[in-house]
Backbone as CSV, one residue per row, in Angstrom:
resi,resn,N_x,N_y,N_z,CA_x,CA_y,CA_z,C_x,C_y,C_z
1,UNK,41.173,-12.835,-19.532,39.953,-12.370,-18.863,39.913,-12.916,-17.440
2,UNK,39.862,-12.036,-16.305,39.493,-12.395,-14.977,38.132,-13.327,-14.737
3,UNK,38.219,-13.696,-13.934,36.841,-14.158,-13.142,35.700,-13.813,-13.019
4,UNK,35.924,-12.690,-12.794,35.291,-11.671,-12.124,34.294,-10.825,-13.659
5,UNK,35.561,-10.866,-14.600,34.724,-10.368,-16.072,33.976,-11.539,-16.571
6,UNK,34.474,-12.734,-16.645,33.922,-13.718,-16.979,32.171,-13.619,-16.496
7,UNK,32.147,-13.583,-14.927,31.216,-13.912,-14.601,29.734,-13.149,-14.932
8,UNK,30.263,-11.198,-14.901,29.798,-10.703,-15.185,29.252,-10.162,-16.584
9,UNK,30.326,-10.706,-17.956,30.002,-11.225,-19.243,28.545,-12.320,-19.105
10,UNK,28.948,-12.908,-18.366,27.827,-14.240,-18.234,26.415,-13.773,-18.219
11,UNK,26.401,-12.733,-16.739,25.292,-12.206,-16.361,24.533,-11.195,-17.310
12,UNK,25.431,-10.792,-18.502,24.962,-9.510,-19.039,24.187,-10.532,-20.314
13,UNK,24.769,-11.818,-20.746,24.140,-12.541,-21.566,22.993,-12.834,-21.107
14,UNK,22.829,-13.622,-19.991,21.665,-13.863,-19.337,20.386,-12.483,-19.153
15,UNK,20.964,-11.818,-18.973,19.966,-10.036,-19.259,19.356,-10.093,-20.306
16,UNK,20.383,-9.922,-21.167,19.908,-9.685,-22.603,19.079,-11.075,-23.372
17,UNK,19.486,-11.861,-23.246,18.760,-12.803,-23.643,17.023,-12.905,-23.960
18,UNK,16.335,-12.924,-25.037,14.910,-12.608,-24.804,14.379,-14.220,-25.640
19,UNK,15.022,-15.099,-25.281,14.211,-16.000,-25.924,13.329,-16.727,-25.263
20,UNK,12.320,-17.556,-25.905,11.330,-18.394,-25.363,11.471,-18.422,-24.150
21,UNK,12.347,-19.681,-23.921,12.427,-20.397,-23.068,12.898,-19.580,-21.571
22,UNK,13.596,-18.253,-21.521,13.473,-17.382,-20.939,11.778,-16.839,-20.144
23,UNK,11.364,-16.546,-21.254,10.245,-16.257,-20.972,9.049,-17.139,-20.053
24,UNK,9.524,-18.087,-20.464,8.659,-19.179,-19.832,9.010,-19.406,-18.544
25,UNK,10.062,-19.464,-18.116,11.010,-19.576,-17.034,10.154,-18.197,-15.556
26,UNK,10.164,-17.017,-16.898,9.315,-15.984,-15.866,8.289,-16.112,-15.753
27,UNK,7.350,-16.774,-16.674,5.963,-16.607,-16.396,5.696,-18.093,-15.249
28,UNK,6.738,-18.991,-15.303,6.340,-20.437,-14.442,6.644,-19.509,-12.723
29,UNK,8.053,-18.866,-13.016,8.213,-18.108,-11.434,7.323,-17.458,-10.902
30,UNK,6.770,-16.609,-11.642,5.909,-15.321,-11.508,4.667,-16.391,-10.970
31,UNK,4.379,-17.229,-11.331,3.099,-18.049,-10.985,3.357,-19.077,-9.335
32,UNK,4.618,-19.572,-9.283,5.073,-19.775,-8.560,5.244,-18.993,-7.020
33,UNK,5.772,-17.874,-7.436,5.840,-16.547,-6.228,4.318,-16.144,-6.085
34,UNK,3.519,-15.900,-7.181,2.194,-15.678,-6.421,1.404,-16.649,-5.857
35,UNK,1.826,-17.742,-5.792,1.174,-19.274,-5.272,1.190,-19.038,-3.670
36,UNK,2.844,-19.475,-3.656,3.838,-19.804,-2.351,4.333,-19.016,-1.901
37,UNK,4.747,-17.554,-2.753,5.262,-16.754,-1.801,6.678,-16.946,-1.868
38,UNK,7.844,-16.129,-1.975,9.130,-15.881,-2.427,10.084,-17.227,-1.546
39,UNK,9.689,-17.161,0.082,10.301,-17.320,0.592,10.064,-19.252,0.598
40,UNK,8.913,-19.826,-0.358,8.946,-21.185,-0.030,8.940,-21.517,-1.393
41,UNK,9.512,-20.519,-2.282,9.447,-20.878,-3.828,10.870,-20.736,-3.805
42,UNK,11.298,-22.544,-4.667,13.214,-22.819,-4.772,13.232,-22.784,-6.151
43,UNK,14.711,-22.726,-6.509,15.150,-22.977,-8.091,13.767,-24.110,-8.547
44,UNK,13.987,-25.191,-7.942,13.550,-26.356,-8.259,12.139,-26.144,-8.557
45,UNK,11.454,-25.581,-7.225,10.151,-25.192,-7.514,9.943,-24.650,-9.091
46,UNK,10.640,-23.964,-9.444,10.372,-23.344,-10.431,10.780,-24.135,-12.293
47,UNK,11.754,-25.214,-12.156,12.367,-25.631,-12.977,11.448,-26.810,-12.924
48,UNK,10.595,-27.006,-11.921,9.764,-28.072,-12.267,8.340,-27.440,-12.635
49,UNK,7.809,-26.582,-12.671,6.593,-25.796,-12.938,6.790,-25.387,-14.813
50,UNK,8.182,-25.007,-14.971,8.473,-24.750,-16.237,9.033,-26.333,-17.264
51,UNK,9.003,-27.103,-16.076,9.548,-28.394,-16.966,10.761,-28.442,-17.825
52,UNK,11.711,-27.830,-16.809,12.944,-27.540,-17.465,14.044,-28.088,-16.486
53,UNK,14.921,-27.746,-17.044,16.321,-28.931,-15.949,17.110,-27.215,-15.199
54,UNK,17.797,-27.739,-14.148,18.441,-26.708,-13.366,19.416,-26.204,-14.084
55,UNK,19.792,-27.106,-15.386,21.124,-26.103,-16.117,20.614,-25.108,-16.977
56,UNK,19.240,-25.769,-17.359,18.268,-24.868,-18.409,18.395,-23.208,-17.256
57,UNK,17.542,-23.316,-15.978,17.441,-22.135,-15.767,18.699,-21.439,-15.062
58,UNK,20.108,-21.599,-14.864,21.307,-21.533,-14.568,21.898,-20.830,-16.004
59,UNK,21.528,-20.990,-16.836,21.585,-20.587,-18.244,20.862,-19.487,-18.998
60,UNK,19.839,-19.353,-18.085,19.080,-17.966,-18.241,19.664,-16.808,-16.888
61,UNK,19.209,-17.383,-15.504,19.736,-17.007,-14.617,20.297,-17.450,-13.215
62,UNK,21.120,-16.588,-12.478,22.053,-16.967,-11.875,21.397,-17.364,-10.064
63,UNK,20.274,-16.781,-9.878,19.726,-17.243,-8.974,18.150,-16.719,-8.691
64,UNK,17.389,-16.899,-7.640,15.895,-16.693,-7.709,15.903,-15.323,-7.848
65,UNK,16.784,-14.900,-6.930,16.680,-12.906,-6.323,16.762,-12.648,-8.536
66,UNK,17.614,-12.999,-8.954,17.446,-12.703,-10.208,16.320,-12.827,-11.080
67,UNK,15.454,-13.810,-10.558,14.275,-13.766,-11.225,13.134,-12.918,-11.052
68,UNK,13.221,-12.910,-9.451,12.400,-11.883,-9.108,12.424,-10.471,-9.585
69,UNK,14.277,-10.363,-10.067,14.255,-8.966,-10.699,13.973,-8.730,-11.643
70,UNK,13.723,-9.875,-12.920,13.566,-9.746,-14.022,12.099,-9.752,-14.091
71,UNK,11.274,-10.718,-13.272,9.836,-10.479,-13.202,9.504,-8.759,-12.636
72,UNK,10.142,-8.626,-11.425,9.979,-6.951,-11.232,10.118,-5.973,-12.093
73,UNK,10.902,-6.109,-13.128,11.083,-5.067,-14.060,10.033,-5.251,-15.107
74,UNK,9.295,-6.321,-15.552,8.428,-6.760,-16.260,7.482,-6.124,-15.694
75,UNK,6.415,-6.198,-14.361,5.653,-5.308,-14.297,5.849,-3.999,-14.241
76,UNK,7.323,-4.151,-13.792,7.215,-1.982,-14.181,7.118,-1.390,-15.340
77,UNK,7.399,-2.222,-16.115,7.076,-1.698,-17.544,5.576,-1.630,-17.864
78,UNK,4.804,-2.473,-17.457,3.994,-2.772,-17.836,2.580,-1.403,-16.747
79,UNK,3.429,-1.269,-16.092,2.838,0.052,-15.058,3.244,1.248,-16.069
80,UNK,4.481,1.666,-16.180,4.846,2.511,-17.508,3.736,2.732,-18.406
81,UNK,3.837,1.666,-19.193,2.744,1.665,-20.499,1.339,1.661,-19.935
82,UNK,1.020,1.705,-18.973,-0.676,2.146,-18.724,-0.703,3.595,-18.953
83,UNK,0.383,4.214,-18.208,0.493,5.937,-18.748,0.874,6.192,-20.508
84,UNK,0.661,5.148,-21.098,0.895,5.816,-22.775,-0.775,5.517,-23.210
85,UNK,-1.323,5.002,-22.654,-2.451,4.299,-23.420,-3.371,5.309,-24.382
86,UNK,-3.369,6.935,-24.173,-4.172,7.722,-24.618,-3.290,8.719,-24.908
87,UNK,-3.141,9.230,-26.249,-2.050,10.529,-26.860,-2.378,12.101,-25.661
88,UNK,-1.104,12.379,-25.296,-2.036,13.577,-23.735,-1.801,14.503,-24.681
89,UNK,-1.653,14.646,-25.729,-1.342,16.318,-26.431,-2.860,16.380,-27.198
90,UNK,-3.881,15.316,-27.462,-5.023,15.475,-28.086,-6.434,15.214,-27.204
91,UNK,-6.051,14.887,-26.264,-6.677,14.660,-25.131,-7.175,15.147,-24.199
92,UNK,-8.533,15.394,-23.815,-8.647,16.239,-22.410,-8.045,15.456,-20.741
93,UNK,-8.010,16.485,-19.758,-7.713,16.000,-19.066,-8.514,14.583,-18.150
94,UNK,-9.510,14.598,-18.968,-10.795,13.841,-17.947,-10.206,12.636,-18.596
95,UNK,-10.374,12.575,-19.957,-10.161,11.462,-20.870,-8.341,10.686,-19.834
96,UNK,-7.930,11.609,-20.068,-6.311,11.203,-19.621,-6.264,10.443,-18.305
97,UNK,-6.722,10.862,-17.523,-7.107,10.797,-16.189,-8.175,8.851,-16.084
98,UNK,-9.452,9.188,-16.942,-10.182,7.583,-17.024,-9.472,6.821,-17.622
99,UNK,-8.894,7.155,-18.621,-7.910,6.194,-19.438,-6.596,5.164,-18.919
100,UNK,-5.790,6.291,-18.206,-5.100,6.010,-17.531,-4.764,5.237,-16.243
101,UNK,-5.996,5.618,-15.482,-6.466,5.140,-14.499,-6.986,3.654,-14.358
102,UNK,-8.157,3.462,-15.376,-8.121,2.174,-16.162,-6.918,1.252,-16.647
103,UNK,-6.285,1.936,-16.476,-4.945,0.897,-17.576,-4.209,0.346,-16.420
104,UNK,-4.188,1.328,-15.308,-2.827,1.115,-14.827,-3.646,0.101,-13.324
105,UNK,-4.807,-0.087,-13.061,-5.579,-0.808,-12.507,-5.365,-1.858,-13.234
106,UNK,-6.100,-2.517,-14.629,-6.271,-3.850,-15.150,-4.776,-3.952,-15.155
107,UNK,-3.624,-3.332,-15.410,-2.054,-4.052,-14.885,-1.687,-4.649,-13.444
108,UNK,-2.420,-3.856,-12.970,-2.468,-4.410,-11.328,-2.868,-5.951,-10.789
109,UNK,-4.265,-5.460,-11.481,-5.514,-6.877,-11.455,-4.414,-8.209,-12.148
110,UNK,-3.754,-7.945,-13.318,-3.329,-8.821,-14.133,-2.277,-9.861,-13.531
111,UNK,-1.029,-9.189,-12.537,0.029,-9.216,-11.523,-0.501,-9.806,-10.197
112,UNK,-1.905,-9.530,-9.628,-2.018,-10.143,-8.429,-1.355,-10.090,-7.093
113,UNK,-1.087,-11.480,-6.645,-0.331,-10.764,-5.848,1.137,-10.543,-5.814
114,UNK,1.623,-10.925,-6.891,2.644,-10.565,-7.481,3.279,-9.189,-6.641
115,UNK,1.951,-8.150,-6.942,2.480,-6.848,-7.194,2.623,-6.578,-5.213
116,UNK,1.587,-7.691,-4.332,1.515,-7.279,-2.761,3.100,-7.796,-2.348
117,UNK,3.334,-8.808,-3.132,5.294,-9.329,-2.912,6.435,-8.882,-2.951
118,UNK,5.759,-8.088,-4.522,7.610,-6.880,-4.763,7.175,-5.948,-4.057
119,UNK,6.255,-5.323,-3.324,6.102,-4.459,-2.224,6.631,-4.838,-1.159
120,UNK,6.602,-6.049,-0.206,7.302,-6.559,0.897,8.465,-6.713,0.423
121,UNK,8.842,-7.486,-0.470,10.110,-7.383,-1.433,11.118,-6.095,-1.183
122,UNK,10.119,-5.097,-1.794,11.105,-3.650,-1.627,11.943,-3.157,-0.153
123,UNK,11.186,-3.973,0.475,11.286,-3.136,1.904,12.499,-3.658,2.660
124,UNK,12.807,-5.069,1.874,14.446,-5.910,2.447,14.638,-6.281,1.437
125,UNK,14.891,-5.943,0.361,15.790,-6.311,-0.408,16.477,-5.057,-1.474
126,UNK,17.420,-4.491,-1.468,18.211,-3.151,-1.752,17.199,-3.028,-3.357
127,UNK,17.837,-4.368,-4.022,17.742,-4.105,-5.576,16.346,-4.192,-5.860
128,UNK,15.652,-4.864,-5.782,14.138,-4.765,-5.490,13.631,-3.307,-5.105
129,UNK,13.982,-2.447,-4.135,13.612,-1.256,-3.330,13.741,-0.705,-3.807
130,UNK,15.213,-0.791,-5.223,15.907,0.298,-5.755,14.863,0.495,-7.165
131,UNK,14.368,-0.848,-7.975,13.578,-0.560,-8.868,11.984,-0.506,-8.939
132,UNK,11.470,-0.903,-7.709,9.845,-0.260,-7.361,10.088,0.931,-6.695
133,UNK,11.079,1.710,-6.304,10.873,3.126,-5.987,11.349,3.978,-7.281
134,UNK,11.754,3.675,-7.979,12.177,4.325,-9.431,11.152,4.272,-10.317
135,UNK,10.290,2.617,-10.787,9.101,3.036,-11.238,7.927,4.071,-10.729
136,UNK,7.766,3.524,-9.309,6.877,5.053,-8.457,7.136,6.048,-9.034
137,UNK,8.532,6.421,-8.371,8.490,8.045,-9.043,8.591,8.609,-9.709
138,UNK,8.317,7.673,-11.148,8.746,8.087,-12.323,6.463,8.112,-12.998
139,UNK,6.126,6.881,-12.363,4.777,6.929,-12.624,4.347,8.720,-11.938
140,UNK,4.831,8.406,-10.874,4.309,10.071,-10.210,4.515,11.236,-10.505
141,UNK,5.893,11.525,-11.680,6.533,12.427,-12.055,5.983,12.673,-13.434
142,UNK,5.647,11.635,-14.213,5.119,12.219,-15.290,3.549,12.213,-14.918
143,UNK,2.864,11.791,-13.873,1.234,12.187,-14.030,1.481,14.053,-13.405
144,UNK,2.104,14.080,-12.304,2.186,15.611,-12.068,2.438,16.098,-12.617
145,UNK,3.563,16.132,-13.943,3.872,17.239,-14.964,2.412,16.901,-15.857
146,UNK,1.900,16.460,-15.918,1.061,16.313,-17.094,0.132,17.256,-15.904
147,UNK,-0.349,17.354,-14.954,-1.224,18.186,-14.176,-0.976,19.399,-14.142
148,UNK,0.121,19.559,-14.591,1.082,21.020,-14.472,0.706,21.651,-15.714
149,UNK,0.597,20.818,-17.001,0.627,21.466,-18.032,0.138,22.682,-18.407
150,UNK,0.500,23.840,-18.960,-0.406,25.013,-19.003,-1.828,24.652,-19.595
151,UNK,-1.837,24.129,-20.505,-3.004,23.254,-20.993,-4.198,22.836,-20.534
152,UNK,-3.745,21.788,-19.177,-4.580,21.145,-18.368,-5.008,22.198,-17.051
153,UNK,-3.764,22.672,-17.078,-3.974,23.515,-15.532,-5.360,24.484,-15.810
154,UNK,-5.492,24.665,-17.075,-7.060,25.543,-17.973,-8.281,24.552,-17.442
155,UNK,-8.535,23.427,-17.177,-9.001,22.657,-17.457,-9.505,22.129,-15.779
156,UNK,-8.343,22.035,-14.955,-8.952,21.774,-13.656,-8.673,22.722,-12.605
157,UNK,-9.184,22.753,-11.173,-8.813,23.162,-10.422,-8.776,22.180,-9.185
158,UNK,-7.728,21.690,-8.572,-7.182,20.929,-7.918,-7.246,21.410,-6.338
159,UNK,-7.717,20.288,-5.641,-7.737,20.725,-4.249,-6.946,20.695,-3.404
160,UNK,-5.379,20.876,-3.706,-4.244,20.583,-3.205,-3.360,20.383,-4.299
161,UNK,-1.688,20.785,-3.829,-0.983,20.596,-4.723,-1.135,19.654,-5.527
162,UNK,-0.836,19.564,-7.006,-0.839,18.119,-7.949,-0.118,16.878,-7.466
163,UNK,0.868,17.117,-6.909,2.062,16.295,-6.294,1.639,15.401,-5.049
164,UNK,0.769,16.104,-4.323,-0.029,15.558,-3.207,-0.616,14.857,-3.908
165,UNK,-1.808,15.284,-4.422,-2.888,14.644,-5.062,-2.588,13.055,-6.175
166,UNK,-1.370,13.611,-6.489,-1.194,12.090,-7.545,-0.372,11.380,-6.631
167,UNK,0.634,11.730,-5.710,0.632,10.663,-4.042,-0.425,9.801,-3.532
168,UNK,-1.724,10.776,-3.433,-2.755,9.610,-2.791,-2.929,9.278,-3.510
169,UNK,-3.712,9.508,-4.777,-4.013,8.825,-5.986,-3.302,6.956,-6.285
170,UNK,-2.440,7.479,-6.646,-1.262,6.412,-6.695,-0.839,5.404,-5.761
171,UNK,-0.850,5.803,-4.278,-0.783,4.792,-3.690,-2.519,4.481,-3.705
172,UNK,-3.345,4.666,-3.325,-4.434,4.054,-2.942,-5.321,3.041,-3.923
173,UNK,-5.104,3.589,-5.567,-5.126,2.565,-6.650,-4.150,1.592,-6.642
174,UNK,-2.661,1.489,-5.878,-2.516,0.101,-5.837,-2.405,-0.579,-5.255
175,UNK,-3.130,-0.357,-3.888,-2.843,-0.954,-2.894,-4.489,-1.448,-2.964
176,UNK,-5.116,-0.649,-3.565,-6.634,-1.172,-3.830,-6.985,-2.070,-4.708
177,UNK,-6.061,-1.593,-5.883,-6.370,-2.910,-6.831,-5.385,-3.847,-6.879
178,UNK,-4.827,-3.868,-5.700,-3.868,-5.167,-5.394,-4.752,-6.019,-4.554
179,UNK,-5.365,-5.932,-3.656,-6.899,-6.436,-2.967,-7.740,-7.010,-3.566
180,UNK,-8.091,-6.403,-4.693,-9.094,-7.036,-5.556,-8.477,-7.731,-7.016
181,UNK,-6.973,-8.325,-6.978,-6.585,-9.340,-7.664,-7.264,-10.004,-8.393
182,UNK,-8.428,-10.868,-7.053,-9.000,-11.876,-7.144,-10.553,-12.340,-7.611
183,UNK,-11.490,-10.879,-7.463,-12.353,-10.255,-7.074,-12.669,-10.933,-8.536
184,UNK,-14.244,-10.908,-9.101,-14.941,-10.762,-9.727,-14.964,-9.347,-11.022
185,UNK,-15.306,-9.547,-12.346,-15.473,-8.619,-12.992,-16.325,-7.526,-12.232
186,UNK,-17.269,-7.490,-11.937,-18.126,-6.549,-11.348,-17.438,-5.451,-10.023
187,UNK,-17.198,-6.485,-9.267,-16.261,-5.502,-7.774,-14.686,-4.819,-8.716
188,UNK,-14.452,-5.329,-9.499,-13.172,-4.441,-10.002,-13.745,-3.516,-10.774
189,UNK,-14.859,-3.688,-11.514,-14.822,-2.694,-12.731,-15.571,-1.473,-11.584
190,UNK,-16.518,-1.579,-10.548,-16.820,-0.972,-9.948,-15.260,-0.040,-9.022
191,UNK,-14.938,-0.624,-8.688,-13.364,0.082,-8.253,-12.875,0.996,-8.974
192,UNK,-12.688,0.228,-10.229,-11.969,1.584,-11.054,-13.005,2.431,-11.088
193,UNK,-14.420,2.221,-11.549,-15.544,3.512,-11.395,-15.200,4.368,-10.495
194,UNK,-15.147,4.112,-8.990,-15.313,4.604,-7.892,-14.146,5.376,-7.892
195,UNK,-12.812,4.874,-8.219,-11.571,5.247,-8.626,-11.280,6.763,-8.996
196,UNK,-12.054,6.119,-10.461,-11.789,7.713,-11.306,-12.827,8.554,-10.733
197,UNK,-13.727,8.732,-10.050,-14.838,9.510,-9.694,-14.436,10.417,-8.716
198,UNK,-13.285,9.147,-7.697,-12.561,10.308,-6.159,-11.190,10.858,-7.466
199,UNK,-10.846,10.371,-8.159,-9.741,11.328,-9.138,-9.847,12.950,-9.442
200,UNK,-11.682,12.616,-10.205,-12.043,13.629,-10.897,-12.470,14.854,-9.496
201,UNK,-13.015,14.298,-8.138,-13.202,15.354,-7.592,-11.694,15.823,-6.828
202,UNK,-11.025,15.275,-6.634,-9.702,15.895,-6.283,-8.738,16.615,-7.223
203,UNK,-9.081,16.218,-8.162,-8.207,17.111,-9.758,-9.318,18.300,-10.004
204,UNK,-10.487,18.605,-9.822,-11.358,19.542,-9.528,-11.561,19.657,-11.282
205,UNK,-12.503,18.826,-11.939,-12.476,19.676,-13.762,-13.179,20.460,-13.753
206,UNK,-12.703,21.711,-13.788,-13.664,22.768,-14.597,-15.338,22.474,-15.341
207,UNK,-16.008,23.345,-15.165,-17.293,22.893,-16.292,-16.534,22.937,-17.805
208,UNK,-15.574,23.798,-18.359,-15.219,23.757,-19.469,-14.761,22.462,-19.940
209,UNK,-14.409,21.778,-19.210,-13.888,20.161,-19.269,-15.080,19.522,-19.488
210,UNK,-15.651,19.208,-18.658,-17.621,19.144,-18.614,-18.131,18.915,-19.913
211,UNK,-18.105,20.240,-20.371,-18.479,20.847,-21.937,-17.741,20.225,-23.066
212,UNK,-16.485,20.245,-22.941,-15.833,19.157,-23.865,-15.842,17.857,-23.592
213,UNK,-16.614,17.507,-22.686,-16.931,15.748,-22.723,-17.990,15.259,-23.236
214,UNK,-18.917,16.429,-22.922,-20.227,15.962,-23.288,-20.179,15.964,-24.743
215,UNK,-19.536,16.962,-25.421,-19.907,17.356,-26.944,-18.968,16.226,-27.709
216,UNK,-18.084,15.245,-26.922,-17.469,14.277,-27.364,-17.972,13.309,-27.457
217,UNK,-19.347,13.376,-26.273,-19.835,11.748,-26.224,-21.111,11.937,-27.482
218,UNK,-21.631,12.840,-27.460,-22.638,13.131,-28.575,-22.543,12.546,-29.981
């Protein structure tokens, strides 16, 4: 075996790996980077926050940029799963739309500024850039097909293409509820209110939508 396989055997263990002490390792970084900020957070910083030795995290991973990626992929998942939170085949579009909207906000709120970092993050660093623009457009690709649906398309009338519309949408919920991280229950839950309210008039619902909300809340 080369070097070169060796090393990269190494790295694929370290990937896969899902134990504890892994975990802990991300949640001490992740707390770390939203403290100090990438650029004044070291191995050390972090191996002393987790109370672990430098071979401990050398053994999970191979350097910070690696942690940051493994924390980055952690919230993208976790952006992902705000779009499952409500079944869309039994669902109206309003429901889909508050539900969703809700979810993928309190993931935001949860990350902090986490989420304002892998944004500067993206912008110089390739692998970073490469997996917050893949979650984007994958968050953006399935809310527009779901706007597309013959189904839904019954349901609203939209004041601009869907594609536009879940563009602003999307950026402006997270760049908004990246702001209010910090904020109080009240100023966030009011956000998302305010949120889904500019949603619902830019997705345009039908009164027939209307009609099936009301006879739901009854």
């Amino acid at each position: 075996m080369t070097t070169s396989e060796a090393q990269e055997r190494a790295r694929s263990a370290r990937k896969d790996s899902t134990g504890p002490r892994r975990g802990e390792l991300l949640d001490a970084a992740a707390r770390c980077f939203a403290e100090a900020g990438y650029d004044q957070t070291s191995v050390e910083t972090i191996t002393t926050r987790a109370r672990v030795s430098r071979a401990t995290f050398y053994a999970y991973f191979s350097s910070k940029d690696e942690v940051l990626g493994a924390i980055t992929e952690r919230v993208c998942a976790q952006f992902l799963a705000a779009q499952l939170v409500v079944d869309v085949e039994v669902s109206t579009a309003a429901e889909v739309i508050g539900a969703t909207t809700r979810a993928f906000a309190e993931a935001v709120f949860a990350n902090g500024a986490l989420v304002t970092l892998i944004e500067h993050r993206a912008g110089i660093d390739p692998v970073i850039g490469a997996q917050w623009s893949q979650v984007r457009t994958r968050l953006r690709t399935r809310f527009t097909a779901f706007l597309e649906r013959p189904r839904v398309r019954g349901e609203i009338d939209p004041c601009a293409p869907p594609a536009r519309i879940v563009e602003a949408l999307s950026d402006a919920l997270l760049i908004g509820a990246s702001r209010l991280a910090g904020a109080g229950h009240d100023r966030r839950e009011q956000f998302v209110t305010d949120h889904i309210a500019i949603a619902e008039r830019l997705i345009g619902f039908t009164g027939r939508t209307r009609t099936s909300e009301s006879r739901t809340s009854e």
